[in-house]
C-alpha positions as CSV (number, residue, x, y, z in Angstrom):
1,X,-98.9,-6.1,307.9
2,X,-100.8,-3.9,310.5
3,X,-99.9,-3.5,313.8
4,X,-101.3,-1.2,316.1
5,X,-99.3,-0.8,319.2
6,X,-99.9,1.0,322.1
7,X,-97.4,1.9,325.1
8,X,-98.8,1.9,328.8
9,X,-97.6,2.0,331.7
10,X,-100.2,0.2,334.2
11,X,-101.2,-0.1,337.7
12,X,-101.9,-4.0,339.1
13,X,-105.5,-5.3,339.8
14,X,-107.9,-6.5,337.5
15,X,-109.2,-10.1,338.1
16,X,-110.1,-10.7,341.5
17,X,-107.9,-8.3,344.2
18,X,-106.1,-5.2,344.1
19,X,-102.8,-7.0,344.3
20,X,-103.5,-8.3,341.1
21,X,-101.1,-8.1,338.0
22,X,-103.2,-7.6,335.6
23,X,-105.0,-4.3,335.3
24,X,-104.7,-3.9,331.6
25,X,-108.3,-4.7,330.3
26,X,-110.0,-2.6,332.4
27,X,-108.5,0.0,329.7
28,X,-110.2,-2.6,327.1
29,X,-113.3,-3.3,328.8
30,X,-115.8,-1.2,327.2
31,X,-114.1,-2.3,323.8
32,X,-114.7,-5.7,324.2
33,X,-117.6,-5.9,326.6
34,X,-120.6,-7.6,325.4
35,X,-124.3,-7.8,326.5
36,X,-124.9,-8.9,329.9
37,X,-128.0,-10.9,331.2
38,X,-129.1,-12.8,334.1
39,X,-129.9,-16.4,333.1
40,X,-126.9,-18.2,332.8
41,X,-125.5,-20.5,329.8
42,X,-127.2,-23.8,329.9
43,X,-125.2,-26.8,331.3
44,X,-123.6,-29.2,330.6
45,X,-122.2,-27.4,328.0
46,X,-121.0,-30.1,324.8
47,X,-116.9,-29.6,323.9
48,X,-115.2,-31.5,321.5
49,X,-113.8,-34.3,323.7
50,X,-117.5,-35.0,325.3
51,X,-120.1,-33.1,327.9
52,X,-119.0,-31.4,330.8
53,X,-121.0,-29.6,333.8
54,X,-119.7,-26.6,335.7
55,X,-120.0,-24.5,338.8
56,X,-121.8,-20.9,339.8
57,X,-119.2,-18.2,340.3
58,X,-119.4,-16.2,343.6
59,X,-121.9,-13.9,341.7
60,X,-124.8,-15.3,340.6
61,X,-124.6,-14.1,336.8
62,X,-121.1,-16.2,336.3
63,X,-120.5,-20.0,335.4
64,X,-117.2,-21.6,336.1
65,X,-115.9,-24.4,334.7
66,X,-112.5,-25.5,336.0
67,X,-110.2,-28.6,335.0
68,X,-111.4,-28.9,331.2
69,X,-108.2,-31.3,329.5
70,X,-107.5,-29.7,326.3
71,X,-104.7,-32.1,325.9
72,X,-103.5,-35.6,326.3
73,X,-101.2,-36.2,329.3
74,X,-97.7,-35.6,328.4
75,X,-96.5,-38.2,330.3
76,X,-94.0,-41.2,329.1
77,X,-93.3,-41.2,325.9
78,X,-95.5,-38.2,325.3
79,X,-93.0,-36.6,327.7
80,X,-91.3,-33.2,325.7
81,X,-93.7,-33.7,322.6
82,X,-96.2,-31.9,321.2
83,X,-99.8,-31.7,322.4
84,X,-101.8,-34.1,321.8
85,X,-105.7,-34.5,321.8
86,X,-107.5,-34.9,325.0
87,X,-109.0,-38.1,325.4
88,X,-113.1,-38.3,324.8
89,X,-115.3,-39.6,327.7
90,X,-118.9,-40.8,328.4
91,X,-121.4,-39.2,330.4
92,X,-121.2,-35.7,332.2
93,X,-117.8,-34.9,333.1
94,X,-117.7,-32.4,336.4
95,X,-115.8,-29.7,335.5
96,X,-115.8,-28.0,339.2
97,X,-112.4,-28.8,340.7
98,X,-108.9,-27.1,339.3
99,X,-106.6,-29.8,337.2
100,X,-103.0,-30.4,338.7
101,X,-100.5,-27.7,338.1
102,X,-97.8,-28.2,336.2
103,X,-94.7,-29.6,337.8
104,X,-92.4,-26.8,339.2
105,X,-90.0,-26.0,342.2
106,X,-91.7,-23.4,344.1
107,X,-94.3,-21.2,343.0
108,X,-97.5,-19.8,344.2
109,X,-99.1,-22.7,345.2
110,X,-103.0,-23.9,344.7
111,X,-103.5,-27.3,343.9
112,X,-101.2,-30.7,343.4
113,X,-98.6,-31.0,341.4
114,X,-98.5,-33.8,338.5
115,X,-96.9,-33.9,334.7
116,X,-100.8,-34.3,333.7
117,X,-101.7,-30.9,333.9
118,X,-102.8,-29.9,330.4
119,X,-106.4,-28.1,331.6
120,X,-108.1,-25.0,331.4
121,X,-110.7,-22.8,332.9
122,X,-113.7,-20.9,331.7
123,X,-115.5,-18.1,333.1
124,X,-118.2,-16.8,331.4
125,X,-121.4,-14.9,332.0
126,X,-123.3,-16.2,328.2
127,X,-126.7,-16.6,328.3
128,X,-126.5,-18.8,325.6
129,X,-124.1,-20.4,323.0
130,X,-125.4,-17.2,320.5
131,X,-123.7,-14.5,322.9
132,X,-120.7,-14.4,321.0
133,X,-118.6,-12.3,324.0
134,X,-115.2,-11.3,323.4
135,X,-112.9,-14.1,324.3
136,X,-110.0,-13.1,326.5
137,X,-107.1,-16.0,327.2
138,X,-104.7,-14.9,329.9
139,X,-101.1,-16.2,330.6
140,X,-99.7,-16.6,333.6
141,X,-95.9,-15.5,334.7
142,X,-93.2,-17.4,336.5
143,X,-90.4,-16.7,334.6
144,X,-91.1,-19.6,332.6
145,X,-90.4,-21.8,335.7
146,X,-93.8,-21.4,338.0
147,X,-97.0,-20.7,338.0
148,X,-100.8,-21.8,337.1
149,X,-104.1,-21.2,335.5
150,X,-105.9,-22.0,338.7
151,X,-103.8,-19.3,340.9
152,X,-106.4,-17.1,342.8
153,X,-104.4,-14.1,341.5
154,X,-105.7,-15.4,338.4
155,X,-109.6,-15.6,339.1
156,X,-111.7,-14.5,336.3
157,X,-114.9,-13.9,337.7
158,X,-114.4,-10.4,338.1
159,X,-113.5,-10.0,334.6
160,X,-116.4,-12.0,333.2
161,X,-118.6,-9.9,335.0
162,X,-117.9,-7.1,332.3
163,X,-119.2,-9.0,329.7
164,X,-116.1,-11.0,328.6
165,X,-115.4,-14.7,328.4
166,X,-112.3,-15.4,330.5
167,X,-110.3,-18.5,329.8
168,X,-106.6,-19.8,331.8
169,X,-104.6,-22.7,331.4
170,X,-101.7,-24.1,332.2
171,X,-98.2,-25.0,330.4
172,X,-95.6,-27.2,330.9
173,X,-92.8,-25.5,333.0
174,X,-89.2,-25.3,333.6
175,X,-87.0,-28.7,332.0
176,X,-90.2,-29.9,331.4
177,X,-91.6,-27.3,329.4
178,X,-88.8,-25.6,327.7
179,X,-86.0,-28.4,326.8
180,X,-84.1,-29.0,323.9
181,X,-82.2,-32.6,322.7
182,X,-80.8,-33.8,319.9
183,X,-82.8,-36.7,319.8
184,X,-85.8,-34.5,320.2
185,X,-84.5,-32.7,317.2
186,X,-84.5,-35.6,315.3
187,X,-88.0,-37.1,316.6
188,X,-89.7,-33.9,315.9
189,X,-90.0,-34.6,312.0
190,X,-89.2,-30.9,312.0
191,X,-85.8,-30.9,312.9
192,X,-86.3,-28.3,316.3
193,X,-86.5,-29.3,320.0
194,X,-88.0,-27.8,323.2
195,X,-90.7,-24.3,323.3
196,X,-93.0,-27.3,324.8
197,X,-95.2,-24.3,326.9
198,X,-95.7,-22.4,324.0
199,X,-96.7,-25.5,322.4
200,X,-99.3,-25.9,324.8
201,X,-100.2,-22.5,324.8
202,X,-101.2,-22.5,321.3
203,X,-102.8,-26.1,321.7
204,X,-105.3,-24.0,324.7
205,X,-105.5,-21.4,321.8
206,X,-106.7,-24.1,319.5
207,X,-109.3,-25.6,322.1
208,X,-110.6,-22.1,322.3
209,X,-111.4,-22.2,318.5
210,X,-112.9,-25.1,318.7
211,X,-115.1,-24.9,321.5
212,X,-115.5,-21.8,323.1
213,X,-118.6,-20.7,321.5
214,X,-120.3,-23.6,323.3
215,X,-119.7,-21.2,326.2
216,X,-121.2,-17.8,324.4
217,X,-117.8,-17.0,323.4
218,X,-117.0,-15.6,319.7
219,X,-113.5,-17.4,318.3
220,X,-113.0,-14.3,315.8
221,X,-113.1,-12.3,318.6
222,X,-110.1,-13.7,320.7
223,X,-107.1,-11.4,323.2
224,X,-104.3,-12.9,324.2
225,X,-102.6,-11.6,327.5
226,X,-100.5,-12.4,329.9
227,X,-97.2,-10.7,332.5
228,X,-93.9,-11.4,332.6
229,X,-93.2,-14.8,331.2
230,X,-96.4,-14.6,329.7
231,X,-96.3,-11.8,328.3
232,X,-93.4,-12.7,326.2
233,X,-95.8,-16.1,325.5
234,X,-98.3,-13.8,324.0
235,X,-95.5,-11.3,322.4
236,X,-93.8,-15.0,320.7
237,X,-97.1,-15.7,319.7
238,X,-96.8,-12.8,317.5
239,X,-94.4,-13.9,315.3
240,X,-95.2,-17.6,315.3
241,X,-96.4,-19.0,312.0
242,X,-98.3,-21.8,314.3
243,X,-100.5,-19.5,316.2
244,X,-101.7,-17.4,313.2
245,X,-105.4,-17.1,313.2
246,X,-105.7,-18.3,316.5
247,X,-106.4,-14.8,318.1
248,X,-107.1,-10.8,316.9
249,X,-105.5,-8.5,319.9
250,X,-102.5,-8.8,322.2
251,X,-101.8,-7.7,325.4
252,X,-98.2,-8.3,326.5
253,X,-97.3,-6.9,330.1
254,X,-94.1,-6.4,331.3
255,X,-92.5,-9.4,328.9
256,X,-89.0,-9.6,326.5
257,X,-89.6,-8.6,323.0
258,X,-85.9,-9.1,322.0
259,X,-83.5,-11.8,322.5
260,X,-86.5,-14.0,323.7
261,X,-84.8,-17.6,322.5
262,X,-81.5,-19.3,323.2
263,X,-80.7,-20.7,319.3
264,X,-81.2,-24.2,318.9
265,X,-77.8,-25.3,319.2
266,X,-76.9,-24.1,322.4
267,X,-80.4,-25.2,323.7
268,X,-79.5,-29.2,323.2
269,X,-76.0,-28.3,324.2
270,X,-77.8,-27.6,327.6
271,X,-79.9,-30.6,327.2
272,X,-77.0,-32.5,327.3
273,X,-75.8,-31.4,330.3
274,X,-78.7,-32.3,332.2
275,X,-78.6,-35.4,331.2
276,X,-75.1,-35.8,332.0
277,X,-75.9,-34.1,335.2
278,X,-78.5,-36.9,335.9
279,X,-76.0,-40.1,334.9
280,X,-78.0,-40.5,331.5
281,X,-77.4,-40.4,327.7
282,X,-80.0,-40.8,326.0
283,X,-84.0,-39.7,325.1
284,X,-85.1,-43.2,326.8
285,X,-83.4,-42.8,329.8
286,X,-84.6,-39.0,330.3
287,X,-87.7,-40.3,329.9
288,X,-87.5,-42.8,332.3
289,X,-86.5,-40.3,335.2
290,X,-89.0,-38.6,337.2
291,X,-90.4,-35.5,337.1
292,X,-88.7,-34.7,340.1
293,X,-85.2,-35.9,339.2
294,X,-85.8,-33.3,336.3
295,X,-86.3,-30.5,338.6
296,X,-83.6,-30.9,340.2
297,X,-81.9,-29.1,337.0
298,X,-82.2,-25.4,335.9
299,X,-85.1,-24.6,334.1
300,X,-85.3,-23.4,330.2
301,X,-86.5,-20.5,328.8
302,X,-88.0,-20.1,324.7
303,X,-85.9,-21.3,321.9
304,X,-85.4,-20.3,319.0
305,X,-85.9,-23.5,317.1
306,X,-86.6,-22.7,313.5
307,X,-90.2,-24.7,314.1
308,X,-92.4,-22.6,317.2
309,X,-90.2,-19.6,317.1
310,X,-88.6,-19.6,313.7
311,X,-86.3,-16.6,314.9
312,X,-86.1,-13.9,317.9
313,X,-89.5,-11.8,317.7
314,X,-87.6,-8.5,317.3
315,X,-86.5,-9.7,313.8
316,X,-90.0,-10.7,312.9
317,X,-91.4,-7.0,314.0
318,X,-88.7,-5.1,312.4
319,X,-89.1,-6.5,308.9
320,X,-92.5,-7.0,309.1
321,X,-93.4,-10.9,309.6
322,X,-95.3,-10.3,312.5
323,X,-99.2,-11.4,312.6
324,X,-101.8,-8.6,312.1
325,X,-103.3,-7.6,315.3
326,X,-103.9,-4.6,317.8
327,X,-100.8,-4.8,320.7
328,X,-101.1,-3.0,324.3
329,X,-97.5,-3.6,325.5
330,X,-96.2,-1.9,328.8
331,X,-94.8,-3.2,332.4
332,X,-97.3,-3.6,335.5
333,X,-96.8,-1.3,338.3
334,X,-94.1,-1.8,340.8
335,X,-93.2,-5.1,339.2
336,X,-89.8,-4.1,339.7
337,X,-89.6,-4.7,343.1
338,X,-90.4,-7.9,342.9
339,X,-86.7,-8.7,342.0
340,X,-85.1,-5.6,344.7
341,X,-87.5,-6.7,347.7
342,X,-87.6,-3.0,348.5
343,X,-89.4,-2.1,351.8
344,X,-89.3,1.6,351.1
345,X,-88.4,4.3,348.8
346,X,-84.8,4.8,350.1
347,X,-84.7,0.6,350.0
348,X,-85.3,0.5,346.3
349,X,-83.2,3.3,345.3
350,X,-80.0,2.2,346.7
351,X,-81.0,-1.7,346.0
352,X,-81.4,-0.7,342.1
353,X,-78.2,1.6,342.4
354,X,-76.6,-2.2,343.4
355,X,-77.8,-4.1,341.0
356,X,-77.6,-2.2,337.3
357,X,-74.6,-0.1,339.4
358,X,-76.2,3.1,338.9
359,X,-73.8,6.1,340.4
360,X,-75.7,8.9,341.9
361,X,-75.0,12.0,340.7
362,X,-73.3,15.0,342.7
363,X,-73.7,18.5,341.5
């Protein structure tokens, strides 16, 4: 297996504002940029699940289209399973407003909250279906607890505008995204639980395969990237057998590439408790709470459930299971003091010296 990786350390802006966390493609741009032109891709544009109609960007040269379902609702019983197809429509569907964000305590805010929040967003600056751009598919971070496609963080206009198609989504979050049961186990048909974002990160990754050439996009020519939590998406991604052909390059900021995954085991132990925690035992009645009740518990984290993640990533890299593709891997600027909320120099110092308990030196 070939993998080409390459170690950066990088500053934070790249889609729509300086403050931005993800400066890493600028690096790539003129790698993957393709030709640029000023009519824009003809609309509505004709997806798999039916027609849709989009937006103009803030420049002229970009289309947007926001809210595209690229799954079914996970809601009742579809509640902690696997993605399932979006449901096909009549007509034009408007594709100008954000879909709901996936439910989560916190986060950056944007729009509503709701369980059905399966959708993505496409930027792109195609003249027509034939472009074939490079296709870059970002993951947002949150520590695997908040966070959207639709954040303004997140905007891809800027991006397009090199010559790129940008795509986000969203993926299901916290004990709603990442939770393990025994009776899950058992439903599964593949004998693993939980991993439910990165289930519906590879379903977006699928939708892009099918559909994104409709938008001048080319589907051999797909990055994945993300920061923090999704980083580690995109670095997991790596060593899952169910995302293989789904994309060529990997950019993975600031993310875990060991000990990603709680085994399987101690993930349904913690399922347990949460339902014990909320007065239930069984699948049923977790189903039957709301997705508030739910939220009311810790979140979850990536498991390593011998299905998604068939074992830590690490392992995969060392022995060489990975999947072949080109990996920028490095940690985004300052991101440290997001967890110190250091005001200064001197503030971060002796706030890292607290919490890793580094002793200063005297000579």
């Amino acid at each position: 297996m070939r993998l080409a990786l390459i170690v950066v350390v990088v500053s934070a802006s790249v889609f729509c504002t300086e403050q931005s966390p993800v400066t890493t493609v600028h690096r790539l741009v003129n790698y993957l940029r393709g030709q640029s032109g000023d009519s824009l891709i003809s609309d509505p544009v004709r997806v798999d699940t039916g027609l849709i109609s989009g937006t103009s960007g803030r420049s002229p040269e970009i289309r947007v289209f926001r809210g595209i379902p690229f799954a079914a609702a996970p809601v009742g019983e579809l509640r902690w399973r696997t993605p399932q197809p979006a449901p096909r429509w009549d007509g034009v569907r408007k594709a100008d407003q954000f879909g709901p964000r996936c439910m989560q305590r916190g986060g950056p805010g944007g729009p509503p909250m709701s369980e059905d929040c399966l959708f993505l967003n496409v930027w792109t600056g195609a003249r027509s279906s034939s472009d074939r751009r490079p296709v870059m598919v970002w993951s947002y971070g949150g520590a695997f607890a908040i966070g959207s496609g639709s954040t303004p963080l997140y905007d891809g206009e800027n991006l397009a505008k090199k010559g790129v198609i940008v795509v986000t989504y969203n993926y299901r979050l916290g004990p709603l995204g990442w939770f393990a049961h025994p009776e899950l186990t058992k439903e599964s048909g593949h004998n693993a639980s939980g991993n439910q974002g990165l289930m519906d990160a590879i379903a977006a990754l699928k939708w892009v395969q099918k559909n994104i050439a409709a938008f001048g996009g080319d589907p051999k020519n797909v990055t994945i990237f993300g920061e923090s939590a999704g980083g580690t998406i995109s670095a997991t991604m790596l060593a899952s057998s169910e995302a293989r052909g789904l994309f060529h390059r990997v950019i993975s900021e600031s993310p875990f590439w060991m000990d990603v995954g709680m085994p399987l085991a101690e993930a349904e132990q913690f399922g347990r408790q949460i339902a014990t925690t909320l007065g239930v035992t069984s699948l049923a009645e977790l189903r039957a709470k709301t997705a508030e009740e739910l939220l009311k518990s810790e979140g979850g984290a990536p498991i390593v459930d011998g299905w998604y993640i068939k074992e830590d990533p690490s392992i995969a890299f060392a022995q060489g299971r990975q999947h072949e593709a080109d990996v920028l891997v490095g940690s985004n600027k300052d991101e440290g003091t997001f967890f110190l909320n250091a005001e200064s120099a001197k503030r971060f110092g002796s706030a890292a010296r607290e919490r890793w308990a580094i002793k200063q030196s005297h000579s």
